[in-house]
N, CA, C and O atoms as a Tinker XYZ file with bonds, in Angstrom:
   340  protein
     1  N    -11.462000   10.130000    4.332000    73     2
     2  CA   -10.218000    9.729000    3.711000    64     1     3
     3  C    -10.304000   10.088000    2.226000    63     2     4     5
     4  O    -11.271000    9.769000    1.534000    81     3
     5  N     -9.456000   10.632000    1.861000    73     3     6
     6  CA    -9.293000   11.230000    0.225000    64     5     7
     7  C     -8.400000   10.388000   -0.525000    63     6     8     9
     8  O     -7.950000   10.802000   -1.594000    81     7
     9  N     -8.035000    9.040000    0.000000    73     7    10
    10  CA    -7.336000    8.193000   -1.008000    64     9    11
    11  C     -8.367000    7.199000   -1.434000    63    10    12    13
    12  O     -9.280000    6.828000   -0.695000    81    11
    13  N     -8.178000    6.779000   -2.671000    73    11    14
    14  CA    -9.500000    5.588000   -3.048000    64    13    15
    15  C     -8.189000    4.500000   -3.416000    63    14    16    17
    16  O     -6.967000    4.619000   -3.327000    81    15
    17  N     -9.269000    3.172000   -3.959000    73    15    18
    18  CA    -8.041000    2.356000   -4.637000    64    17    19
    19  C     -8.109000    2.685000   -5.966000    63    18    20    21
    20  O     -9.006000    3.260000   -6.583000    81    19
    21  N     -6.929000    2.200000   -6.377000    73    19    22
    22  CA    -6.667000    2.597000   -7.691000    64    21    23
    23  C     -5.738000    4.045000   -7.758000    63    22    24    25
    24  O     -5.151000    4.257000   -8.819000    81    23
    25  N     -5.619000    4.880000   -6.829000    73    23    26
    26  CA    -4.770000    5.834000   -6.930000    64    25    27
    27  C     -3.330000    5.467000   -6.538000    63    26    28    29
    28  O     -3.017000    4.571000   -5.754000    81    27
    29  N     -2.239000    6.551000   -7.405000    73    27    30
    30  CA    -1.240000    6.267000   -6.953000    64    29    31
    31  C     -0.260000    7.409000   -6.206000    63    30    32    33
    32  O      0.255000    8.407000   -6.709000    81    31
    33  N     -0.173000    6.823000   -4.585000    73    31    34
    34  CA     0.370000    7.101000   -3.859000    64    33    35
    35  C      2.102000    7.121000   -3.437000    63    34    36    37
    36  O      2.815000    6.204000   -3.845000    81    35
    37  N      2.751000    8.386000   -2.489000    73    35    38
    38  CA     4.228000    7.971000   -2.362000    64    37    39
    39  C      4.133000    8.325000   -1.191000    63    38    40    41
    40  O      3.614000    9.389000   -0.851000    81    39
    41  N      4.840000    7.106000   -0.065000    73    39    42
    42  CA     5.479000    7.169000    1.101000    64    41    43
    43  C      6.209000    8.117000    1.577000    63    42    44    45
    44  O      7.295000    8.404000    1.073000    81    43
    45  N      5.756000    8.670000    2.515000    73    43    46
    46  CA     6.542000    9.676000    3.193000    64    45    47
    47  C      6.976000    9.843000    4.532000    63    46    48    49
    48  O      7.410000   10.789000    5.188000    81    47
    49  N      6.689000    8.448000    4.781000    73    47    50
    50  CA     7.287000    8.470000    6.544000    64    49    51
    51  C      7.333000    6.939000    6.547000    63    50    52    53
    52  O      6.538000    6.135000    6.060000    81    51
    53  N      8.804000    6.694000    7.422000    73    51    54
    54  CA     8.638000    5.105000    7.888000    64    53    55
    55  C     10.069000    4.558000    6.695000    63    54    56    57
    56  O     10.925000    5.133000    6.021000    81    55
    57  N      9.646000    3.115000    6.977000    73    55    58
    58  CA    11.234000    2.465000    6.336000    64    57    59
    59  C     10.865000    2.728000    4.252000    63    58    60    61
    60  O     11.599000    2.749000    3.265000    81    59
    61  N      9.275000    2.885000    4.486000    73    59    62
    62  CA     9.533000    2.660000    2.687000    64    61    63
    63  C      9.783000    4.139000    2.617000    63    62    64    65
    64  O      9.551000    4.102000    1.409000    81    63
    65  N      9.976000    5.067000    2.769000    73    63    66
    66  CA     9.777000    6.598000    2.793000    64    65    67
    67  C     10.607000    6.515000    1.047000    63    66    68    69
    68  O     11.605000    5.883000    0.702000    81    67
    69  N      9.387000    7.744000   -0.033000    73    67    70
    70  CA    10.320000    7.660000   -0.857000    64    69    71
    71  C      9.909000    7.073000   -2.317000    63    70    72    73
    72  O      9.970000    7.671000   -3.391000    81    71
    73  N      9.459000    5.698000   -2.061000    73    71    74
    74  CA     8.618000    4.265000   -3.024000    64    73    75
    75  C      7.044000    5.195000   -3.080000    63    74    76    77
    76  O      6.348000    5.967000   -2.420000    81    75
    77  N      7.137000    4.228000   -4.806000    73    75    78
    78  CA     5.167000    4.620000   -4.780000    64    77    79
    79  C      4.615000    3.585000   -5.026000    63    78    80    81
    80  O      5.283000    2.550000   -5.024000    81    79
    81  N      3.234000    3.555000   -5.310000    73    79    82
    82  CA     2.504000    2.387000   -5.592000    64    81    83
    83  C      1.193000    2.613000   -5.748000    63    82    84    85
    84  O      0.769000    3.749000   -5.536000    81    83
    85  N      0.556000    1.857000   -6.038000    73    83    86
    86  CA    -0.741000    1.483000   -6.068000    64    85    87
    87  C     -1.699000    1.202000   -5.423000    63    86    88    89
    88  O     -1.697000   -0.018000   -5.257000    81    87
    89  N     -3.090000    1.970000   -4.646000    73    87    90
    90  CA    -3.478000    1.607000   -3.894000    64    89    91
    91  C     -4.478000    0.543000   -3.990000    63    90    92    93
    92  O     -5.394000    0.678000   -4.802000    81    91
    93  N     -4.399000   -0.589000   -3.188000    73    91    94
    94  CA    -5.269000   -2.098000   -3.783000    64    93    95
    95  C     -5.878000   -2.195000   -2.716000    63    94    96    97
    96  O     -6.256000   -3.362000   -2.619000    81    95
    97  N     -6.192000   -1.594000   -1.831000    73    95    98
    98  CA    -7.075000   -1.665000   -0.585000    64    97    99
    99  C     -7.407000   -0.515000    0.529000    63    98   100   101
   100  O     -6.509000    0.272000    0.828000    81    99
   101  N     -8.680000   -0.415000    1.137000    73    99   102
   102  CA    -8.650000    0.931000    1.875000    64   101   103
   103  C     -9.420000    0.072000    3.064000    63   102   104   105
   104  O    -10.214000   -0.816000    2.755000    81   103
   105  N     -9.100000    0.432000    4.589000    73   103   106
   106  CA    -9.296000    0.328000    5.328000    64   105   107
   107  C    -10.030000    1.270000    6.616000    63   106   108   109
   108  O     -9.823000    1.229000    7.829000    81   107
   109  N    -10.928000    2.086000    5.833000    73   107   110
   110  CA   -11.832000    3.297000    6.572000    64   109   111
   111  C    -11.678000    3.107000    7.782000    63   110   112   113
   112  O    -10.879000    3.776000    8.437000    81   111
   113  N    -12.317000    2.287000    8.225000    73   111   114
   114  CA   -12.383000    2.245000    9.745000    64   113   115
   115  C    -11.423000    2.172000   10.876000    63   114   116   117
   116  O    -11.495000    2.179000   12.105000    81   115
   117  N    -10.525000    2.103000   10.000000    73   115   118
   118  CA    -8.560000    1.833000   11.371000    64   117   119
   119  C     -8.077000    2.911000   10.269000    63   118   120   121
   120  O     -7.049000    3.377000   10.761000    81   119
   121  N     -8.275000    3.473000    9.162000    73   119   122
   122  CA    -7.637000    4.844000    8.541000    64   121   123
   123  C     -6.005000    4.477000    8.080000    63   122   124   125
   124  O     -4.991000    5.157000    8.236000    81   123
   125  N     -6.227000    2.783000    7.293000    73   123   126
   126  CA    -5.151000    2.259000    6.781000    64   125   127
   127  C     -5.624000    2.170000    5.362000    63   126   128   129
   128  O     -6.743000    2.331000    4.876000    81   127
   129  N     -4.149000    1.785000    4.689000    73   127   130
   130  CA    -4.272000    1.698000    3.495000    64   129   131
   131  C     -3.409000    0.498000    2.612000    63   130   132   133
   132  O     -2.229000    0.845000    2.671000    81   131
   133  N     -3.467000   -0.136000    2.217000    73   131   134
   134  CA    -2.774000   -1.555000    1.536000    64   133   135
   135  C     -2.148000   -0.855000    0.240000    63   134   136   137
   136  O     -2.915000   -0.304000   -0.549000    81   135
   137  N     -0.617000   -0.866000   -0.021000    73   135   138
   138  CA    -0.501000   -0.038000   -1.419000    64   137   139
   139  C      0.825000   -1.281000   -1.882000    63   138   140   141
   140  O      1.803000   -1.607000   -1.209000    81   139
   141  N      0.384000   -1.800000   -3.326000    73   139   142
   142  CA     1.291000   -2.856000   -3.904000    64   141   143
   143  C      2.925000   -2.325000   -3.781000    63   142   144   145
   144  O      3.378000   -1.221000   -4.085000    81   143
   145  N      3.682000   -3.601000   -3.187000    73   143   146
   146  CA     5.189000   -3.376000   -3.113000    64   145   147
   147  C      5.804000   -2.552000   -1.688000    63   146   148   149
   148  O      6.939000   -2.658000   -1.224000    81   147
   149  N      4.738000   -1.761000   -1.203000    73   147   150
   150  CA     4.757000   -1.199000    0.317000    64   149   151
   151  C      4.707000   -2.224000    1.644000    63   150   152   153
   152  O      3.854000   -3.099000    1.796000    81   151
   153  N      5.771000   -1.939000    2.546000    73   151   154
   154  CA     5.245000   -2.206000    3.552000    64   153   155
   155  C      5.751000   -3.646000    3.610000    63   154   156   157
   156  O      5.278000   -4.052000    4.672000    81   155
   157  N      6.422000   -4.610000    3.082000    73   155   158
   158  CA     6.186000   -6.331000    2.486000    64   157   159
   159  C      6.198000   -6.656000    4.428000    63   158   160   161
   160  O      6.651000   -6.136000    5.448000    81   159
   161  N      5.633000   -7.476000    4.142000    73   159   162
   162  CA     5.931000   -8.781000    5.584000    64   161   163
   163  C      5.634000  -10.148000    5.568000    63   162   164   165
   164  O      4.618000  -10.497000    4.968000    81   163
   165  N      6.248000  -10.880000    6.051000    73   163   166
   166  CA     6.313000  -12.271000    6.142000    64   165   167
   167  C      4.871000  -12.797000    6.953000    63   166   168   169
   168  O      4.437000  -12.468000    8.057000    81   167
   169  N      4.423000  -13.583000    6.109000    73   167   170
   170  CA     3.612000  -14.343000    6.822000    64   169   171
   171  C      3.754000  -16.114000    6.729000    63   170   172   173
   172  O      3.550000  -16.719000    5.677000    81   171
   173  N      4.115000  -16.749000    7.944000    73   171   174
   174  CA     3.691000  -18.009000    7.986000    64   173   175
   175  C      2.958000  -18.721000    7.667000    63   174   176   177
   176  O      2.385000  -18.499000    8.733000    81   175
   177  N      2.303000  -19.478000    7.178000    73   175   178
   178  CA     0.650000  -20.467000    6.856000    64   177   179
   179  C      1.388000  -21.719000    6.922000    63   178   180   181
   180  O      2.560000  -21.959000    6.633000    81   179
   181  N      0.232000  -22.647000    7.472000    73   179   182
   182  CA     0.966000  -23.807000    8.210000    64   181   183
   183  C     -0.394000  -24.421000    6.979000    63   182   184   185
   184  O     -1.361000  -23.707000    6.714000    81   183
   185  N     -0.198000  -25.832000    6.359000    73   183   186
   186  CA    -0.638000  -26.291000    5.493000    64   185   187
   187  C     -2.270000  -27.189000    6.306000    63   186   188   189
   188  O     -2.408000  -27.758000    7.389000    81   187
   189  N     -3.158000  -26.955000    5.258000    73   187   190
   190  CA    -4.166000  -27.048000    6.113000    64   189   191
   191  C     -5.079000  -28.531000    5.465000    63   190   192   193
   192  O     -5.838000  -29.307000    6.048000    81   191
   193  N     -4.802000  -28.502000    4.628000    73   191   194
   194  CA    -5.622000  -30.107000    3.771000    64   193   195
   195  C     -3.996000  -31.183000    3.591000    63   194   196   197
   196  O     -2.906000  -30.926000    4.102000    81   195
   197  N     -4.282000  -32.142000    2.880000    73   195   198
   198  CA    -3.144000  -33.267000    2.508000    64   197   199
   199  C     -2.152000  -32.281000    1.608000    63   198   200   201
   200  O     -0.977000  -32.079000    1.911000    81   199
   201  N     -2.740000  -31.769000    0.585000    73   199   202
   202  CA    -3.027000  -31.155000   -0.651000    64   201   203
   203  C     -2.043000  -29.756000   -0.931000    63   202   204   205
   204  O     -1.395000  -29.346000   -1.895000    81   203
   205  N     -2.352000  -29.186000    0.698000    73   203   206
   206  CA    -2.332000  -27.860000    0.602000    64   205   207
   207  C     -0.512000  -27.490000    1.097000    63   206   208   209
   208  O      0.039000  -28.121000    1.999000    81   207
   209  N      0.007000  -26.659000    0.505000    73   207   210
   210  CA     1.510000  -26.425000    1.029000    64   209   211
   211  C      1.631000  -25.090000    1.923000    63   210   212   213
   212  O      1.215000  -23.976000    1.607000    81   211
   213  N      2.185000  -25.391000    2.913000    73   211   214
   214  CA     2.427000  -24.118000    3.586000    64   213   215
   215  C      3.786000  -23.459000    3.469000    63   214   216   217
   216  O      4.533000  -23.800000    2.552000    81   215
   217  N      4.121000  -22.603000    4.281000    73   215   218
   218  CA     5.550000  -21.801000    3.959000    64   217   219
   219  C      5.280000  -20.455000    4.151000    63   218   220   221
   220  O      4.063000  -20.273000    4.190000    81   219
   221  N      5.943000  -19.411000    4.290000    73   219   222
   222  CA     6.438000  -18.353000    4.457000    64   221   223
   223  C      6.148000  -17.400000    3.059000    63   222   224   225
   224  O      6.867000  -17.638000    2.088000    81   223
   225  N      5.208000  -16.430000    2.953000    73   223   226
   226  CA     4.820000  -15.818000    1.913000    64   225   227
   227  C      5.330000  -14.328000    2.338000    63   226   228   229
   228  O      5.545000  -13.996000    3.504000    81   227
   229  N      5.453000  -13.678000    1.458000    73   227   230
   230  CA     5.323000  -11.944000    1.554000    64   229   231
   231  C      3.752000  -11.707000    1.308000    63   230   232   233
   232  O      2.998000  -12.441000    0.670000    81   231
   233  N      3.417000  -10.423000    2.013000    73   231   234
   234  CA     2.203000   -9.762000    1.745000    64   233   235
   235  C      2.136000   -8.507000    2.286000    63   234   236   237
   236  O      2.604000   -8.298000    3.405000    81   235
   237  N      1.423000   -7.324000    1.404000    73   235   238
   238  CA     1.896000   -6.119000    1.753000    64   237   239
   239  C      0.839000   -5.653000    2.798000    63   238   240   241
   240  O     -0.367000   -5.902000    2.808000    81   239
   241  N      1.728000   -4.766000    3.855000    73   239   242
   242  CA     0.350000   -5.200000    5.283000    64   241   243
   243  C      0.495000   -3.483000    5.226000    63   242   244   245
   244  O      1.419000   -2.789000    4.802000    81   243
   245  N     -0.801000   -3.115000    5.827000    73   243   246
   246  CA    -1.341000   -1.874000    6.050000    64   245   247
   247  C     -0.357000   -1.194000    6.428000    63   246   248   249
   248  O      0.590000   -1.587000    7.108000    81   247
   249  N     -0.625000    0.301000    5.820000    73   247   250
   250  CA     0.225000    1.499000    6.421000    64   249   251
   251  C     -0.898000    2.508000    6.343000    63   250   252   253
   252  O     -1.863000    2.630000    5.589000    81   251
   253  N     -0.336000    3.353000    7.625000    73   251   254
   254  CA    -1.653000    4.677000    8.170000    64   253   255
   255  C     -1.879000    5.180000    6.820000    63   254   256   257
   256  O     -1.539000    4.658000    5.759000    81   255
   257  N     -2.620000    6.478000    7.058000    73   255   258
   258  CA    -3.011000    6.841000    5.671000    64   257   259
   259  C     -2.180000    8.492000    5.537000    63   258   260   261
   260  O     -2.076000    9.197000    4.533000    81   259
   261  N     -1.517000    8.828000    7.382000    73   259   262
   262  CA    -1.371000    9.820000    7.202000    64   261   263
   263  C      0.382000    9.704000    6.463000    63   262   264   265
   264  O      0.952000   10.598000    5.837000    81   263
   265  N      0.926000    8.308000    6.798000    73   263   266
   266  CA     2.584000    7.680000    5.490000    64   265   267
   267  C      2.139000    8.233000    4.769000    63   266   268   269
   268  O      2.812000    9.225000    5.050000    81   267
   269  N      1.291000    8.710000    3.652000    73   267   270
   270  CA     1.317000    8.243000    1.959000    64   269   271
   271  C      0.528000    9.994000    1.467000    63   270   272   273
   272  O     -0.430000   10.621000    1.920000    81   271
   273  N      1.144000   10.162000    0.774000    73   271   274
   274  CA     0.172000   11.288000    0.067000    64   273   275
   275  C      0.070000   11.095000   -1.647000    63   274   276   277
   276  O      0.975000   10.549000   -2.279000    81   275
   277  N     -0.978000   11.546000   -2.186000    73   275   278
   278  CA    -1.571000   10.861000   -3.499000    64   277   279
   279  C     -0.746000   11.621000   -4.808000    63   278   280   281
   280  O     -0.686000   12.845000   -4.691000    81   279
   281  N     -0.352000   11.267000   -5.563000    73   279   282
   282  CA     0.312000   11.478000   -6.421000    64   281   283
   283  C     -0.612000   12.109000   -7.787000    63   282   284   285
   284  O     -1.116000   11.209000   -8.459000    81   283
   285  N     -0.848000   13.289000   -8.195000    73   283   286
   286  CA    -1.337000   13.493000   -9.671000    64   285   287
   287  C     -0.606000   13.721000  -10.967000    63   286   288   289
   288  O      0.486000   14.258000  -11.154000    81   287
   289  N     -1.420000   13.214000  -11.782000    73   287   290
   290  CA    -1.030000   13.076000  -13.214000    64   289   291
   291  C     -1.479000   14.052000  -13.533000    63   290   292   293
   292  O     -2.512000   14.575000  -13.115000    81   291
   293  N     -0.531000   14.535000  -14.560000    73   291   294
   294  CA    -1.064000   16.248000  -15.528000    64   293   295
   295  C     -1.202000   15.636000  -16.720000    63   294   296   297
   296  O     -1.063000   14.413000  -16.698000    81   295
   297  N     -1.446000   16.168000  -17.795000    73   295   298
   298  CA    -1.725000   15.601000  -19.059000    64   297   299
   299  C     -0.100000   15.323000  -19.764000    63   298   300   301
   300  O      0.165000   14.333000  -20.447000    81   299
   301  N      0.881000   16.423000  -19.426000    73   299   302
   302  CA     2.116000   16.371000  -19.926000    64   301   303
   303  C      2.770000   14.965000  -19.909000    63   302   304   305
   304  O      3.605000   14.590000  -20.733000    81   303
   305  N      2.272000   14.198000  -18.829000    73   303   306
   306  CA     2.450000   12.531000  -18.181000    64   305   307
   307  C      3.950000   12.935000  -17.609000    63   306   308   309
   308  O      4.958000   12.275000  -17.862000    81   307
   309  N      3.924000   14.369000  -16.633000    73   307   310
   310  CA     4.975000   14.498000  -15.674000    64   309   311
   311  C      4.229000   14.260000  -14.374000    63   310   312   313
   312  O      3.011000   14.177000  -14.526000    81   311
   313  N      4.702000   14.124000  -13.051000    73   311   314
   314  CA     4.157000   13.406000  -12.082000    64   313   315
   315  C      4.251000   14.942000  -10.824000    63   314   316   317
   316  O      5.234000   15.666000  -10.665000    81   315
   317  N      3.002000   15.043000  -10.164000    73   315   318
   318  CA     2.785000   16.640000   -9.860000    64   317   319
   319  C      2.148000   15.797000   -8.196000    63   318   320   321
   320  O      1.013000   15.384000   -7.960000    81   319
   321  N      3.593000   15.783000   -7.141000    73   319   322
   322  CA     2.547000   15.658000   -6.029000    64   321   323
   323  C      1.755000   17.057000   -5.252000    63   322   324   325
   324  O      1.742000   18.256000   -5.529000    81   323
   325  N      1.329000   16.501000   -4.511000    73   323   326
   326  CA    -0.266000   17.433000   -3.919000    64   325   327
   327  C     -0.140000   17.129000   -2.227000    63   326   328   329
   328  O      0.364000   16.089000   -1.802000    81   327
   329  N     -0.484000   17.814000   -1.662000    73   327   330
   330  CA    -0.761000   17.672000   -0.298000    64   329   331
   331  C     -2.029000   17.189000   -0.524000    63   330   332   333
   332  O     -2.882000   17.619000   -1.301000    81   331
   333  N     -2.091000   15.789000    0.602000    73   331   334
   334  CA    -3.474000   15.510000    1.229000    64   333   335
   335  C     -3.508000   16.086000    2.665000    63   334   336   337
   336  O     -2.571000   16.303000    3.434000    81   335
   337  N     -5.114000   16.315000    2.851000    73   335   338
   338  CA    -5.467000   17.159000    3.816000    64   337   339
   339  C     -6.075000   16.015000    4.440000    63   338   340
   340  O     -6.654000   16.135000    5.519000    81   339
């Protein structure tokens, strides 16, 4: 896989097709990728101490790796995408 975190990636297949972001997680082994603002989905959590509140959160859930191709920076700070292989 030729994406790391910290690079920034743009969607190219699927409902975000288009959006970029940030990659904040890599998932080698299923060949997913976690990228901030991509992807959102609802998750439930049911409250687990006296203390603790549950409810309905967003969290951005994996997309393949072959969605996203990596975005480079030139020095000009114009934005130059690239095919990933």
């Amino acid at each position: 896989m030729k994406i790391k975190v910290g690079d920034e990636v743009q969607v190219i297949a699927g409902r975000d097709k288009g959006k970029s972001g940030k990659v904040l997680k890599t998932l080698k082994d299923i060949d997913k990728v976690v990228v901030e603002g991509i992807n959102i989905a609802k998750k439930h959590v049911k409250p687990r101490n006296g203390n603790d509140k549950g409810g309905i959160f967003d969290i951005e859930a994996p997309i393949h790796v072959s969605n996203v191709k990596k975005i480079e920076n030139e020095t000009r700070k114009t934005k130059k995408e690239s095919k990933v292989k």
